[in-house]
C-alpha positions in Angstrom: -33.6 -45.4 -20.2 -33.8 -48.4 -17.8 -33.5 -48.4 -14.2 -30.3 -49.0 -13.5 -29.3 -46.4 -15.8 -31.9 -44.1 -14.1 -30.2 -45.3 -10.5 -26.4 -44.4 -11.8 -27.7 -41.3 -13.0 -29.0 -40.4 -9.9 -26.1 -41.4 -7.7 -24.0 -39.0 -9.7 -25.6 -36.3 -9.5 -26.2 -36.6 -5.6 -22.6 -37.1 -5.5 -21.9 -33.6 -7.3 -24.4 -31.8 -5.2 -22.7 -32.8 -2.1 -19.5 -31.7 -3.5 -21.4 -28.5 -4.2 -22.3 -28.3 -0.9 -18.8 -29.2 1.1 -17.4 -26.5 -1.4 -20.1 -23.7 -0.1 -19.6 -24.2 3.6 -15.8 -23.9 3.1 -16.1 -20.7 1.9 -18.6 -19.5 4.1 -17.6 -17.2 6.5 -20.3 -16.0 9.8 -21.4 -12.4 8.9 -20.8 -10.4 12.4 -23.5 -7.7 12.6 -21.4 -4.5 13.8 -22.7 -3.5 17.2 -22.8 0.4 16.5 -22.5 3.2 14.0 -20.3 5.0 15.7 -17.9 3.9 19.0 -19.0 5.5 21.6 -15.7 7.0 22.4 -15.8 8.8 19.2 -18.8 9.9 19.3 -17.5 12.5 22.3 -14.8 13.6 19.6 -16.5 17.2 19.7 -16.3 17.2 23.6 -13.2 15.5 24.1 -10.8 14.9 21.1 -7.7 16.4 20.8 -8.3 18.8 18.6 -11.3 20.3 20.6 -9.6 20.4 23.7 -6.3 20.6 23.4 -5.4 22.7 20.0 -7.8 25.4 21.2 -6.0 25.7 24.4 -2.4 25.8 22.9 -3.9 29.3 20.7 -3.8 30.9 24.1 0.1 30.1 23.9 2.2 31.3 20.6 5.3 28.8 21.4 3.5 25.9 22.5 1.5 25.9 19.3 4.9 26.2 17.5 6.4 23.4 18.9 2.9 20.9 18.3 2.3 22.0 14.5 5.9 23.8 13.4 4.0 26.4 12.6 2.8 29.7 13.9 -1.0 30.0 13.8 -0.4 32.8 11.4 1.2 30.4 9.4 -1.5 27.8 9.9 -4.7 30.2 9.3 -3.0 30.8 5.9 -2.3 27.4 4.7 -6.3 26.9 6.0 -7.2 29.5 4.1 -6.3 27.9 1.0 -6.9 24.2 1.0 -9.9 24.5 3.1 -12.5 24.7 0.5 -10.7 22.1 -1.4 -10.8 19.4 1.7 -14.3 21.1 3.2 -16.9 18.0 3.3 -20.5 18.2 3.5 -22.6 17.0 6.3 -25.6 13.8 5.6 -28.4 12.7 7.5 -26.0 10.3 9.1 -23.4 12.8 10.6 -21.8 15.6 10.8 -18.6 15.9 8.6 -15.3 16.5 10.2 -14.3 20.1 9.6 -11.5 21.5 7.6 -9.5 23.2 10.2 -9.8 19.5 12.1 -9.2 17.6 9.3 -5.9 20.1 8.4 -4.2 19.5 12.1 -4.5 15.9 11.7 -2.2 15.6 8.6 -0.1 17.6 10.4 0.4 16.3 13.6 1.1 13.1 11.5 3.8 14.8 9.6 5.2 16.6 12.3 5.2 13.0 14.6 5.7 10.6 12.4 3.2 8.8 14.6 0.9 5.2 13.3 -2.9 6.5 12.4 -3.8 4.3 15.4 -2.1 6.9 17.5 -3.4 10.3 16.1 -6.8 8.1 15.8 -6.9 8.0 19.2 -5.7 11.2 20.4 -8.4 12.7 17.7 -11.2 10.3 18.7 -11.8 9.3 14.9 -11.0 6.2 13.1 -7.8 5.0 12.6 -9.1 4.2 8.5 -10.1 8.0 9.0 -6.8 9.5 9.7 -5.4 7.6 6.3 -7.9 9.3 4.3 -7.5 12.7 5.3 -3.7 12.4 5.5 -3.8 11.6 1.8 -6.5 13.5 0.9 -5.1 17.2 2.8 -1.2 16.1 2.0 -2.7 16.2 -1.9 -4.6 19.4 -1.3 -1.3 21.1 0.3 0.5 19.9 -2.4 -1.6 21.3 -5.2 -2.3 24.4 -3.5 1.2 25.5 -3.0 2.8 23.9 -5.7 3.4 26.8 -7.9 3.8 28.8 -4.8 6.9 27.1 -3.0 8.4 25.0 -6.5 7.6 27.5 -9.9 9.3 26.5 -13.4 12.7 27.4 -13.1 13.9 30.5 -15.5 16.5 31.6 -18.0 17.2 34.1 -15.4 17.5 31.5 -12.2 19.8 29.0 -14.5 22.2 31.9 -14.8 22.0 33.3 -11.0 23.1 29.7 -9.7 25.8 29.0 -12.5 27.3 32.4 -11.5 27.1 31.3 -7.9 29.0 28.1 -8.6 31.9 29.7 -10.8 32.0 32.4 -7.9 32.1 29.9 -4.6 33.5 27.0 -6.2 35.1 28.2 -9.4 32.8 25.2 -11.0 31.5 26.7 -14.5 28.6 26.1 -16.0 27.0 24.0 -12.8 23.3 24.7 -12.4 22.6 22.3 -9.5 24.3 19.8 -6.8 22.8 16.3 -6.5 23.2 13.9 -3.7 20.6 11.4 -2.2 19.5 9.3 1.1 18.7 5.9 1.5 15.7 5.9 3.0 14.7 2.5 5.0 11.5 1.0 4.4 9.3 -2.3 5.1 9.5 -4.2 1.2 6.0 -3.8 0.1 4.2 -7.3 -0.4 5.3 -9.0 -3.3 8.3 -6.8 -4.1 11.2 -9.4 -3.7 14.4 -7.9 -4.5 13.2 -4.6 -5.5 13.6 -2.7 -3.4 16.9 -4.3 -1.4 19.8 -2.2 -1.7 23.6 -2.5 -1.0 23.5 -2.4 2.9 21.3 -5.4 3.2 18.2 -2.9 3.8 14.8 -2.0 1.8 14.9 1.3 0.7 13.7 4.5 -1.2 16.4 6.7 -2.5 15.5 10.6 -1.5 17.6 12.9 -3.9 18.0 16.5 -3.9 19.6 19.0 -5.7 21.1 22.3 -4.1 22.4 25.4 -5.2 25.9 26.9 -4.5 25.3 28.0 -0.5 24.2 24.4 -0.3 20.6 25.5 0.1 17.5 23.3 -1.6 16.0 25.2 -3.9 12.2 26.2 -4.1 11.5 25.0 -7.7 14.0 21.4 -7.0 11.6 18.3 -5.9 12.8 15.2 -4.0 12.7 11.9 -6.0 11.9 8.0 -5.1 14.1 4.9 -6.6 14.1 1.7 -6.0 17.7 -0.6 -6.4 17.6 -3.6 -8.8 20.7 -5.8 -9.0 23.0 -3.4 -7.1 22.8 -0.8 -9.8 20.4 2.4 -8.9 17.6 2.9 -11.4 15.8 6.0 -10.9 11.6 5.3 -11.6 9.7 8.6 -11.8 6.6 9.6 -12.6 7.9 12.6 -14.2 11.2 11.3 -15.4 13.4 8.8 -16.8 16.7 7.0 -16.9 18.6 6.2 -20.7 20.6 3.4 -21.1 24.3 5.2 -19.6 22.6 5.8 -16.2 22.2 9.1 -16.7 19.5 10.5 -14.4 17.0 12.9 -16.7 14.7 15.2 -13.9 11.6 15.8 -15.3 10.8 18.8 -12.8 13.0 20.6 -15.3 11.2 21.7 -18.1 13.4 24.7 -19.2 16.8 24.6 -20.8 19.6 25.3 -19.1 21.9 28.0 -20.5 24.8 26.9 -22.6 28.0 27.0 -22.0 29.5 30.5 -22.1 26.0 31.9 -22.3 
């Protein structure tokens, strides 16, 4: 190879390396060392936060509990009793865990406020990525725990008691449930487009329930999530399914309703 080759061969690759180069510093971001652990603030969470303070006060009063957890602590000390050991963390070398009975009132003062995990973050003195965790972690544990509890398999027996109640009240025959639903507003979730846009120019989540003949929601009926694509409503469930006439199949039901005349 001559010189000039040599010379071409060199500009060329100097010209990819600085290209290499401009391509690294644009995607180089500063690395910010964080400046603590722990905020200071919550690290006086045992001293000062919400749950420390002010839940052990409102135990001295039965009605002011029962208007901050719409519960009675009877009520409360039960449901502890049986998700704690399923949402009980274990302490490290780094810090002490947050305990059960803590963790258990922050779910529910978010379900009984409705309020942003910044809020109860702050009010709790933990972190607002915190609050998300155990709201999904202890909303699961509830759910498990009292599943079978508060929702069992509906029976031959329980088919027959509300068809009886329809043909009584509404002289409706063999009727084992009332369905109606709620359209639920909601901020589209990224990337949804049209999904989830409905009728009334909103974003929404269909809630639907089903309800026996006193118009009361039964134990063993869930509530179900759809989403509304090209004005029609089709029904997506984990645990159930929609054929091609629209008709809605609930997959909570897994007994056979009686027949009719039976």
């Amino acid at each position: 190879m001559d010189a000039g080759s040599v010379a071409r061969v060199a500009r060329v690759v100097g010209v990819v390396a600085r290209v290499n180069l401009v391509d690294a510093m644009s995607r180089w971001r500063p690395y910010s060392l964080r400046r603590c652990w722990v905020h200071p603030i919550l690290r006086k969470r045992l001293q000062r936060g919400e749950y420390h303070v002010l839940v052990q006060e409102l135990r001295l009063d039965d009605l002011l509990f029962q208007q901050y957890f719409r519960m009675s602590k009877h009520v409360l000390d039960e449901l502890l009793r049986k998700v704690g050991p399923v949402i009980t963390k274990a302490d490290t070398h780094m810090r002490l865990s947050i305990g059960p009975a803590e963790r258990l009132a922050i779910c529910l003062r978010y379900l009984v406020t409705g309020d942003s995990y910044k809020t109860i973050a702050f009010s709790y003195r933990v972190g607002h990525s915190t609050v998300a965790v155990i709201v999904r972690e202890v909303a699961g544990a509830i759910w498990t725990a009292l599943v079978e509890e508060t929702m069992p398999v509906p029976q031959m027996e329980d088919w027959r008691a509300i068809a009886a109640g329809f043909q009584e009240r509404w002289n409706f025959p063999n009727c084992v449930g009332a369905i109606d639903g709620k359209h639920v507003v909601i901020q589209a979730p990224a990337n949804s487009g049209s999904l989830y846009f409905n009728y009334k120019s909103t974003h929404s989540l269909v809630l639907l329930a089903v309800v026996d003949a006193q118009k009361r929601l039964k134990k063993y009926w869930s509530y179900t999530g759809a989403v509304w694509e090209g004005g029609e409503s089709c029904f997506k469930r984990q645990n159930g399914s929609q054929d091609k006439t629209g008709t809605v199949v609930v997959g909570v039901v897994t007994t056979t309703p009686p027949a009719p005349g039976q």
